[in-house]
N, C-alpha and C positions, 0 to 999 in steps of 0.2 A: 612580741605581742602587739595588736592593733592599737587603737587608741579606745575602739569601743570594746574589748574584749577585756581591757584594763577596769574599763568603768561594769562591764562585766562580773568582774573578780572582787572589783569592792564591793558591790552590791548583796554581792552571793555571800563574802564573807561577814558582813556588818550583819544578814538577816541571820547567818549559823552562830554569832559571837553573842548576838543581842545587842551590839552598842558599836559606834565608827572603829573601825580597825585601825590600829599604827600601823606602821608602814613594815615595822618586824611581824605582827601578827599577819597580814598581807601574804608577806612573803610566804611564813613557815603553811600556811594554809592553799596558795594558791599557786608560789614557785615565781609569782612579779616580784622581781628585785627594785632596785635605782635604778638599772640602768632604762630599766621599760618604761621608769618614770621620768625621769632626763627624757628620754628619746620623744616620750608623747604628749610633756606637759609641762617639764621642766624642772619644778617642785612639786611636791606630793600635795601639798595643799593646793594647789590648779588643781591635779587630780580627782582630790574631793569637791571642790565647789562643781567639776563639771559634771561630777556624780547627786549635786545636790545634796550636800552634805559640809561637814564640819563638825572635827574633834571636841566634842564640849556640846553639842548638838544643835541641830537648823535652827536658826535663831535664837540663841543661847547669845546671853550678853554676858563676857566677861568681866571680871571682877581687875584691876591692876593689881588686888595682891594674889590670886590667881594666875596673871600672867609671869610675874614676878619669881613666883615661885617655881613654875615650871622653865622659866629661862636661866634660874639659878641649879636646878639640875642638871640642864646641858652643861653649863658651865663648868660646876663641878665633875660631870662624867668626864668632859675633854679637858680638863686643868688650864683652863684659858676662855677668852670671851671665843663663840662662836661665830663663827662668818655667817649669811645668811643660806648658802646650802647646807652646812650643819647641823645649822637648828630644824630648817624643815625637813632632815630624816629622822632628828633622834629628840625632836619637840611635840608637843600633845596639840599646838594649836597652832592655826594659819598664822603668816606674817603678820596680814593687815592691822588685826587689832594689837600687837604690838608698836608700831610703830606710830597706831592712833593714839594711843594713849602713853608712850616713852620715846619723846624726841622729834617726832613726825620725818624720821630717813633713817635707814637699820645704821647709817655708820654713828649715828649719834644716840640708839640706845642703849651703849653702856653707859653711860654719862646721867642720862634719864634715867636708868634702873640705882644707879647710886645716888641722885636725890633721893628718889621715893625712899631708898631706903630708911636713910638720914633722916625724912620727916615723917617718917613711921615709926621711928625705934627698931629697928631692925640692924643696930650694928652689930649687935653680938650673934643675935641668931644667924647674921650672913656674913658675918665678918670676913670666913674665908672667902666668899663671892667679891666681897669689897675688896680685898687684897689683888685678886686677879686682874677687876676693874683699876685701881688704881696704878697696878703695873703696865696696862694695856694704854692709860690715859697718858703714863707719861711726857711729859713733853710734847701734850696736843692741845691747845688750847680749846677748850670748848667741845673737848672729846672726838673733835672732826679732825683726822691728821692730814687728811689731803687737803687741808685749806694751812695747813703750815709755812708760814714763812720763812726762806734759806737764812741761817743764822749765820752761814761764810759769808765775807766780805766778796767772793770770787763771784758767788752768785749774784751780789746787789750792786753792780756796778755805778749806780747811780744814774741820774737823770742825764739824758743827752741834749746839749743843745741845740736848741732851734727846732725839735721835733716836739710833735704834739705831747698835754699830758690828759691821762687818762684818769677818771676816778675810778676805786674798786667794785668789782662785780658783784651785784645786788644779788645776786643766785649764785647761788653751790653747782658747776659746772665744770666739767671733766674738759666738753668741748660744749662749745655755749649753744652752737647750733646742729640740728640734725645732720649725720653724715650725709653726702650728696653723691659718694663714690666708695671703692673697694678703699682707701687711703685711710682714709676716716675710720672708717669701720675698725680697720688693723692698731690705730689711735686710739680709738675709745676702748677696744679689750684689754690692750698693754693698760689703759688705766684703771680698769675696774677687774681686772684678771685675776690677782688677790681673793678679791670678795666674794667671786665665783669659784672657787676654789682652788686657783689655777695658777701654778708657775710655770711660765717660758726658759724654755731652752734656748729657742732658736728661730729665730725671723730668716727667711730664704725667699729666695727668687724663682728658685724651682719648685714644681708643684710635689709634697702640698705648701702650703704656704710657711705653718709652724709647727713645731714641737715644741710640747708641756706634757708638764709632771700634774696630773689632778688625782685631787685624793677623795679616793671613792669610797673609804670607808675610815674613820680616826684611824690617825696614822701609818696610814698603808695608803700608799701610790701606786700610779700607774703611767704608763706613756699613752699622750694623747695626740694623732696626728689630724693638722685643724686645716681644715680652708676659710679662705675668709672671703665674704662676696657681699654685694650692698644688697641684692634681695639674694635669696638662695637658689630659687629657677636660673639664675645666671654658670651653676657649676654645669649646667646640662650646655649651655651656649659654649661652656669654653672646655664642651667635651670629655671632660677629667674621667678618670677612673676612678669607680668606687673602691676597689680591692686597696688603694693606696693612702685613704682617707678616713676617717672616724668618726670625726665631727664636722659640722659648716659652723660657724660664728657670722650672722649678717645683720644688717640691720632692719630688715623688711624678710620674714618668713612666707614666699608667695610660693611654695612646691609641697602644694598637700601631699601628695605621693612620696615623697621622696624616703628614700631607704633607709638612710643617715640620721644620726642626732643632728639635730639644730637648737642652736642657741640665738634665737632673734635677741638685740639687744636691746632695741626698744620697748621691749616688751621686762626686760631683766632686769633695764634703768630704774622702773618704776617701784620693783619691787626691792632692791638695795637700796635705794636714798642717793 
């Protein structure tokens, strides 16, 4: 499906329901899955804002024990905290005001959702939700685990001499500056791959670039064959064949046409933390 035939389908469906459709009611009415959603917007909440809309309704201000509550049912549907493609198939509300209101970066709103809990009184009514969170925080200071420091001695060499020292990074960065080439790009997905739902197989030299396991529905994978390019107009420059590829991962999405999913990351950064 197109991208407007998408925004089509929700329109049609929110006016026969009476109220914004989830992404299952979507489906079972209209036959759009994920994948039409991936392929034209990425998450289903893009989807809706570009329809003019929002789960909880247009300007509808969230409550945090509102949001709270509905991220403790993903939780508990998947027996684990949710990656940020999780929650927006099987969540009632957009990202955004989750992560305004818990943590300000999805990797740090389990951490925010177990204060609020704490200063709500909410340990027993979510206690199992707390258990998940406190299994998930282990060993992450600050609930952020990619800012964890190697606790082997092999990693921390110590200081070299005669060479510069540096103080530590005032921002939470993967890669501190925007990628500038295909190099980067293949960089910054091995880091954030995880959080998009996605485990690597296999980095090559021949096209396509990778294979990964993404899981398209709790618990059940699939193989996913990636290109990786700094804008995505560039797969047409280097000729490739569509038959052989599945996905583009870039970091600038400039081929409105293009037939493919695309995952722009710069656009994906914003919404993971």
């Amino acid at each position: 499906m197109s991208r407007d035939e998408v925004i089509g389908a929700i329109r049609q469906t929110k006016e026969e329901l009476g109220h914004v459709p989830t992404l299952k009611e979507l489906n079972l009415k209209t036959g759009v899955g994920a994948y039409d959603i991936r392929r034209n917007f990425g998450v289903y909440a893009e989807a809706l804002q570009a329809c003019g809309l929002e789960r909880g309704g247009s300007g509808y201000e969230l409550s945090p024990a509102q949001i709270f509550a509905d991220w403790s049912q993903v939780t508990r549907l998947l027996g684990r905290v949710p990656t940020l493609a999780e929650y927006s198939l099987h969540g009632r509300y957009s990202v955004k005001p989750l992560t305004r209101h818990f943590g300000g970066g999805w990797t740090r709103l389990p951490a925010g959702m177990a204060k609020f809990a704490r200063e709500n009184g909410l340990e027993d009514s979510a206690k199992d939700v707390l258990e998940v969170v406190e299994r998930h925080l282990e060993g992450k200071p600050g609930g952020a685990g990619y800012l964890m420091r190697p606790a082997t001695p092999i990693l921390r060499p110590g200081l070299k001499k005669g060479e510069p020292v540096y103080g530590p990074p005032t921002v939470d960065a993967h890669l501190m500056l925007a990628p500038t080439n295909e190099q980067g790009v293949v960089f910054l997905f091995g880091a954030v791959a995880r959080k998009l739902g996605f485990v690597v197989l296999r980095i090559q030299q021949e096209y396509p670039d990778c294979e990964a396991l993404r899981e398209m529905e709790p618990g059940l994978w699939q193989l996913e064959k990636i290109e990786f390019e700094h804008e995505s107009r560039n797969f047409l420059l280097h000729k490739h064949r569509l038959e052989k590829c599945g996905l583009i991962v870039c970091w600038k999405h400039n081929w409105a046409e293009c037939p493919l999913e695309v995952i722009e990351l710069s656009s994906a950064m914003k919404q993971i933390g």
